[in-house]
N, C-alpha and C positions, 0 to 999 in steps of 0.2 A: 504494500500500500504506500502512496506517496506520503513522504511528511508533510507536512504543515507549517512550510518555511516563514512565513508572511512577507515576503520581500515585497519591496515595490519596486520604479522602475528602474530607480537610481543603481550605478554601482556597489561593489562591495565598497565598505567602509574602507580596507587595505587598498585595494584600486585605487580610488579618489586622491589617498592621503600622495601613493605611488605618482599618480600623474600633477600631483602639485594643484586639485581640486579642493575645494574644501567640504569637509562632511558636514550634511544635513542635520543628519540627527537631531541638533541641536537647538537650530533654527526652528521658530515659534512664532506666531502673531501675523500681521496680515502681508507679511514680505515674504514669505514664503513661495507663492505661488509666483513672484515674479521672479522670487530665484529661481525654479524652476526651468520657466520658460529662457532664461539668460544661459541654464547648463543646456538644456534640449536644443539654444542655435549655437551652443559650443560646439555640440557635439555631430551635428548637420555639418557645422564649415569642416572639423575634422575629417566625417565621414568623406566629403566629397574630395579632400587634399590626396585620402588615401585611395581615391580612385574604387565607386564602387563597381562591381563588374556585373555582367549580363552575359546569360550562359543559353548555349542553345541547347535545345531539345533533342539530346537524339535516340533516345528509347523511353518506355514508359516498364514498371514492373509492380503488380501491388497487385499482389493475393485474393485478399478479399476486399470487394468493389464498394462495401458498406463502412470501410474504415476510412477516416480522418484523415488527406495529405501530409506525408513527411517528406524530408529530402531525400529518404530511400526509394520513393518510390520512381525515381527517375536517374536516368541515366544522363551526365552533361558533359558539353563541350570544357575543354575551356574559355575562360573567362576574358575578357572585354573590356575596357574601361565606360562606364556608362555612369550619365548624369541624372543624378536623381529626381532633378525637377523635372524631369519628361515624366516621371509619374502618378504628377502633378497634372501634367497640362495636356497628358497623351489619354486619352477613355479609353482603346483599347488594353490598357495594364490595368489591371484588376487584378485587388490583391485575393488572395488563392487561399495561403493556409499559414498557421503559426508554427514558430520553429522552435517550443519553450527551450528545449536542453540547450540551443545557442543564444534564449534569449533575442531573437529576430524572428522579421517577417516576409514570408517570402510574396512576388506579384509573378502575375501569370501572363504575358500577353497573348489577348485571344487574336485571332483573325479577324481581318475587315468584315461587320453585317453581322456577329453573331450576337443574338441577342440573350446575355443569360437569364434573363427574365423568362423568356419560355420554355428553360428547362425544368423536367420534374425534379430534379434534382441539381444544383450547382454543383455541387463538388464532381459528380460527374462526371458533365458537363465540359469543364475543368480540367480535369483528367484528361479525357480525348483531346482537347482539342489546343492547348495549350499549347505555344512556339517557343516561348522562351521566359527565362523566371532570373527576376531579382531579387536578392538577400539585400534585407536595411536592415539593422537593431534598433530598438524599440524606443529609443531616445530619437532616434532618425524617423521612425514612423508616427510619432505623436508628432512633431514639428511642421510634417509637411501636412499633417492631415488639421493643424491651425490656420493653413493655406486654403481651406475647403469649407462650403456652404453647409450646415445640417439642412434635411429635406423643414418643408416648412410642416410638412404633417408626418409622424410616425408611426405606422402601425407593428406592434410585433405577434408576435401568435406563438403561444405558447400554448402543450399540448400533452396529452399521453400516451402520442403516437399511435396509428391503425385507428383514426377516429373522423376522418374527412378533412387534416389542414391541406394535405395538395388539393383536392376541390376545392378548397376555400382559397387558393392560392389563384388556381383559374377564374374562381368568379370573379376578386379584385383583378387579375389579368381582362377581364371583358370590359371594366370601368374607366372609361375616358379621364386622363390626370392622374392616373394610379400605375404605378410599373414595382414590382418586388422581387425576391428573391427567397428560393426555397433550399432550406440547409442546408448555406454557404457553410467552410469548412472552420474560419477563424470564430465566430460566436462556439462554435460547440467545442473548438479547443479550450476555451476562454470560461467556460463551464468545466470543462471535463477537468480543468486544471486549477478548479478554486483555490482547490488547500494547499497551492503553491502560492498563490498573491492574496496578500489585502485587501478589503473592500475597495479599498481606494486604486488599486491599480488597475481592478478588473473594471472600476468604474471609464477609469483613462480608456483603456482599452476598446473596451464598447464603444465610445462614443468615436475613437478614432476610426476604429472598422467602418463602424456608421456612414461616415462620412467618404471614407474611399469605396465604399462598397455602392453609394447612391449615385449608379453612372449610370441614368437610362438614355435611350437610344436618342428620345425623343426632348427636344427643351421645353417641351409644355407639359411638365409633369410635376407635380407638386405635395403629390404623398407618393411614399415607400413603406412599402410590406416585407417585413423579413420574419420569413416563417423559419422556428429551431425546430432542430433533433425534439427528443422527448425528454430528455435529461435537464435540456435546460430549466426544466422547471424546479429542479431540484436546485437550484442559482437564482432565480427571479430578480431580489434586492438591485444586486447593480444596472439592472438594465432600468427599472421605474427610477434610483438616480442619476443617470447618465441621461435620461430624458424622462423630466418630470411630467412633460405636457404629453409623451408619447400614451394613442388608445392602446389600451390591451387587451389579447382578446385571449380568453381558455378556453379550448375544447378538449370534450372526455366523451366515453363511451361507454353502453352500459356494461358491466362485468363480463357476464358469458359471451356477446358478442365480440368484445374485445380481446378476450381471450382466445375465442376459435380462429381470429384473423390473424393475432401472434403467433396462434400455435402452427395455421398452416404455411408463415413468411419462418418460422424456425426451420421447418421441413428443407427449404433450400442450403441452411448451415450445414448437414449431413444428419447421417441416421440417430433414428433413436438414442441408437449404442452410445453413437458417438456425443452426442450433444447431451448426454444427461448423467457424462461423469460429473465428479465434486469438482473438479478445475475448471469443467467449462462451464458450469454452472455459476459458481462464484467468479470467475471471466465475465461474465454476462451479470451478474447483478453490479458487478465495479460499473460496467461500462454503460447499462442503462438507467443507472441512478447516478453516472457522476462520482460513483464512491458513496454510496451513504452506508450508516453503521448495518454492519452486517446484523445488529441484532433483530432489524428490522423482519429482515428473511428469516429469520431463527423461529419467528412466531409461528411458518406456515411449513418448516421442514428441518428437520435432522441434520444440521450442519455438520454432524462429525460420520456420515452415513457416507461411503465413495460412492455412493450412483444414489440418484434419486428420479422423479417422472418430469414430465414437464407440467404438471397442473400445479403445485406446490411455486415455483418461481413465477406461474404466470399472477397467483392469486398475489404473492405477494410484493411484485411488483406494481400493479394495480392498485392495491391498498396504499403501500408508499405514492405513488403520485398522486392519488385523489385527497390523502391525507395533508399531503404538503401543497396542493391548494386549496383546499379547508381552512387549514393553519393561517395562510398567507389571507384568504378574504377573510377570515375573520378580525385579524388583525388591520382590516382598512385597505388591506392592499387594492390598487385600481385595478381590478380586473371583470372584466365582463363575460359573462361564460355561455357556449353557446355546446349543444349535444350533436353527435353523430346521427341521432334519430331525428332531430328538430331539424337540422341539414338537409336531411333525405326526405322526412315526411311530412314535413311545414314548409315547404321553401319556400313562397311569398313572403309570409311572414317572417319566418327566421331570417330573410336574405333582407326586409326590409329594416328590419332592426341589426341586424349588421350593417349597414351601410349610415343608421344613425348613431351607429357608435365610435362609428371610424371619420366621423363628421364630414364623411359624403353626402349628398343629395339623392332623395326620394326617386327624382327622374330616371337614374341609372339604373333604377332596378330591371328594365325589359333587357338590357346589354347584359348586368349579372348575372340574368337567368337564362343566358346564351350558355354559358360554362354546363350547365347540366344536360347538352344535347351531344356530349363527348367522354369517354372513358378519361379521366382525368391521369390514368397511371399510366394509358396506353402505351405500349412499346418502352416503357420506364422498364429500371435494372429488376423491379419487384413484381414484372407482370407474370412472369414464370408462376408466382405462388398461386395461380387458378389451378394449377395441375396436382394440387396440395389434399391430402386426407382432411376434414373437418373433423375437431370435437367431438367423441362416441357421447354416448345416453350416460355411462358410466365416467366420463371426464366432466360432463355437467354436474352432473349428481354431485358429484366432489367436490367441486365450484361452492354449488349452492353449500354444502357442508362447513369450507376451509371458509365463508362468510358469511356465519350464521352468526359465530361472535362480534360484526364489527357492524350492527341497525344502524350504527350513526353516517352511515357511509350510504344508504340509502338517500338517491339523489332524485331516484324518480318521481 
């Protein structure tokens, strides 16, 4: 399990004192943040002295199509001397993925005409189609992203996964002024890596991604949608402070239905066998909660048992995320919550009050209700899972069992 470092963006303390900077630490009161900004365009004139480079693409390798960009996952030239403000002023670079163990950020440049707005997926997306990638570290990436506009409306979509946000992603795609992005690879690093940073880092960070990531095609566009993974919800905090005016929207699904639709997208990981040892199992609770205490899953299965089923990790993943958005709206959190049922079998009204929560207009609803005349996953990396076993009578039944103790979780 990762520790729990809390760094933020700065150096180490030894570093700083090494390059004759001086340490924070120390520093208090309202000067702070302009020291800040005074080390971040230090560290920009540095960066570009030392010549950042631009590597070409010349193979691509990465296993599994559902994991997070790293720099393993490609093969590069060498390197090029290349000036940072081009990705600034260049939209085809778009940044791609984070690189925590170096501390940097790497950008991706796509091809002329691609729009990653209409992929079901970015990271993808991303993946295929990407020419060539620049490394900045993360004093370089918050500077030039001070260079950059926030959208004037934010929406984010937060979720439990397998509960309709890719259709929800196309219905804002059919809304004139609205362009978004569906889990780009740096928010779900930026999660998956809390218990490395600070609140306050992870707050920096959000907002900078924010802003380089808000590159649509079109200049008459004035909200952005960026729909997370499912983990992010186990993260929330720094995104409502990175943008306090940002709508938010939560969607969930009910128990068993969401369950059968995990259970038949697992079916693509491999067999039974193999998916339902004790390491891929706890593999898979780290990774779709972000890390949260294991004791969570302990309520719903035999942690010290080497094989267990898949109805035990679905129950209690499900319970962890509905739990920790309970938590958070109870606590005042701005969230607006909309169901996988209400999606499917309300849609005027569910798509009318979604679009007054994202403070669009009424009008747009015949364009939003374009999105449901199309398989929303179509040809996506997860359309394979139609060819998937459902849920028997006896995996339900357990269902309803493993969530007999938790009526408070009753949303219907």
């Amino acid at each position: 399990m990762l520790q729990a470092q809390h760094q933020d963006w700065r150096r180490p303390t030894a570093e700083l004192h090494a390059s004759g900077e001086r340490d924070l630490t120390e520093t208090e009161g309202h000067f702070r943040p302009l020291i800040r900004q005074l080390i971040r365009k230090t560290y920009v004139q540095k960066d570009r002295k030392m010549s950042t480079l631009v590597y070409e693409i010349i193979s691509r390798q990465k296993e599994m199509v559902f994991a997070p960009a790293t720099p393993e996952h490609y093969i590069l030239s060498a390197g090029t001397p290349f000036d940072t403000a081009e990705l600034v002023s260049n939209r085809n670079w778009m940044l791609h993925f984070i690189d925590h163990t170096n501390r940097r950020v790497a950008f991706a440049l796509m091809p002329d005409g691609v729009d990653l707005g209409a992929a079901p997926f970015v990271y993808a997306m991303q993946h295929d189609m990407a020419q060539r990638l620049v490394f900045v570290p993360f004093e370089t990436f918050l500077t030039l992203a001070d260079q950059l506009p926030s959208p004037s409306n934010v929406v984010f979509v937060f979720s439990i996964g397998r509960c309709g946000s890719t259709l929800l992603s196309k219905i804002f795609g059919e809304v004139p002024g609205v362009w978004g992005l569906s889990e780009p690879d740096p928010y779900s690093q930026i999660n998956h890596h809390r218990h490395d940073y600070d609140l306050n880092t992870r707050v920096d960070l959000i907002r900078a991604t924010t802003r380089f990531l808000f590159r649509p095609p079109g200049q008459d566009v004035t909200t952005f949608v960026a729909k997370f993974r499912s983990y992010s919800t186990f993260d929330m905090e720094p995104y409502f402070l990175a943008f306090p005016n940002a709508r938010n929207i939560f969607l969930w699904r009910e128990p068993k239905s969401w369950a059968n639709s995990f259970y038949m997208l697992a079916q693509m990981l491999g067999s039974e066998q193999d998916r339902n040892t004790r390491a891929f199992l706890d593999f898979r609770w780290k990774v779709q909660t972000a890390e949260a205490p294991p004791a969570l899953y302990a309520r719903f299965d035999d942690l010290t048992l080497e094989r267990s089923r898949d109805v035990p990790i679905l129950v209690a993943l499900w319970v962890a995320s509905m739990e920790t958005y309970l938590a958070a709206r109870d606590n005042g959190a701005p969230l607006e919550a909309f169901s996988y049922h209400q999606l499917n079998d309300n849609r005027e009204a569910t798509v009318t009050r979604l679009l007054a929560a994202c403070g669009l207009s009424p009008t747009h609803l015949p364009a939003a209700l374009k999105a449901y005349e199309r398989d929303s996953q179509e040809d996506s990396i997860i359309s394979g899972m139609r060819n998937s076993m459902p849920l028997s009578d006896a995996q339900r039944a357990e269902i309803s069992g493993l969530l007999a103790g938790h009526p408070s979780l009753n949303l219907l």
